[in-house]
C-alpha positions in Angstrom: -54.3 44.8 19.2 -54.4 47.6 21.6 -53.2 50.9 20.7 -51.9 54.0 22.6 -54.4 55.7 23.7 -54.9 59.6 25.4 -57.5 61.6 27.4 -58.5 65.4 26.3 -58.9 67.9 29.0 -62.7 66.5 29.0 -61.7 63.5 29.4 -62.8 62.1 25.8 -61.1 58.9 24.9 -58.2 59.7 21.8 -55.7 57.5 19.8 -52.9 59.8 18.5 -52.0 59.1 14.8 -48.1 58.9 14.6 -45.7 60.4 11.6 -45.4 57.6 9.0 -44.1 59.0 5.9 -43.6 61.8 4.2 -43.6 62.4 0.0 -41.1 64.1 -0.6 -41.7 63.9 -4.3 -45.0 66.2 -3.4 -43.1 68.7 -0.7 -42.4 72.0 -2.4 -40.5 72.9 0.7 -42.6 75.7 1.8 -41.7 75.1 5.7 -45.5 75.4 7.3 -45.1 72.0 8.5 -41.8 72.9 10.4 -42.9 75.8 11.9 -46.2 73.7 13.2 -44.2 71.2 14.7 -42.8 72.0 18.4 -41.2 68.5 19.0 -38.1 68.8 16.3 -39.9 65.5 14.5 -39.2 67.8 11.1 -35.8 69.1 9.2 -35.4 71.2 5.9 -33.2 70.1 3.5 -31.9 70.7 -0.1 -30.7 68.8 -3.0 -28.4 70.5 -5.8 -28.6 69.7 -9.1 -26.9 71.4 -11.8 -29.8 73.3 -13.5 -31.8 73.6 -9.7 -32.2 73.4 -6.4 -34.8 71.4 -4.6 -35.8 72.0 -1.6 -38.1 69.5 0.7 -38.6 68.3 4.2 -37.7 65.3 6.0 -38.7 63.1 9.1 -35.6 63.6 10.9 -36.7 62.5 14.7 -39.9 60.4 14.5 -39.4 59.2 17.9 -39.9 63.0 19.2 -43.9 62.9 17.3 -46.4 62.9 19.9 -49.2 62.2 17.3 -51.1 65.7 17.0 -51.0 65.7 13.0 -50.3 69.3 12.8 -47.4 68.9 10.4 -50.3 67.2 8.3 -53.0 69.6 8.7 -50.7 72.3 7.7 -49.3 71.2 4.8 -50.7 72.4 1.1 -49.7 69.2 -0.3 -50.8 66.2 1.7 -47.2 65.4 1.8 -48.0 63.2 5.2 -49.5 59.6 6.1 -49.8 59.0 9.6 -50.6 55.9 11.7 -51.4 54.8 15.0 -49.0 52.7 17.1 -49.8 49.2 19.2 -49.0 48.9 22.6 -46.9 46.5 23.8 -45.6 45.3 27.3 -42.2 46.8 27.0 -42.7 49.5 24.7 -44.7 49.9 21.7 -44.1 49.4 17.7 -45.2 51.1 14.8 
């Protein structure tokens, strides 16, 4: 299996680690991971109940993650699993 692999400026090899889930169960909705993300991978939403309102994220464009994990590294929660995708000769899967 060969995976996607990048270069850093000094030319290190690295293997970007795509968006895979996100709990929303654990999101409180604080936002950090939105404003982190500059590819639009992320969307705020709410859910009303009759005694609350929740409010969580949600992957809404996974195809626009470029694998830099800072949605991840920002949230308080651990809300995110990540994963690295396989190459393939017309594309790629996750």
């Amino acid at each position: 299996m060969s995976l996607i692999t990048g270069l850093t400026k000094n030319g290190r090899e690295w293997t970007p680690e795509f968006i895979k889930a996100l709990e929303k169960d654990l999101c409180i909705g604080c936002g950090r991971c939105f404003k982190s993300c500059t590819k639009n991978v992320l969307a705020y939403e709410e859910v009303d109940t009759e005694e609350t309102v929740k409010a969580y994220m949600k992957i809404a464009n996974d195809g626009n993650c470029i694998g830099c994990k800072a949605c991840g590294q920002n949230c308080p929660r651990g809300c995110f699993s990540f994963e690295p995708v396989e190459v393939r000769a017309f594309g790629y899967t996750s």
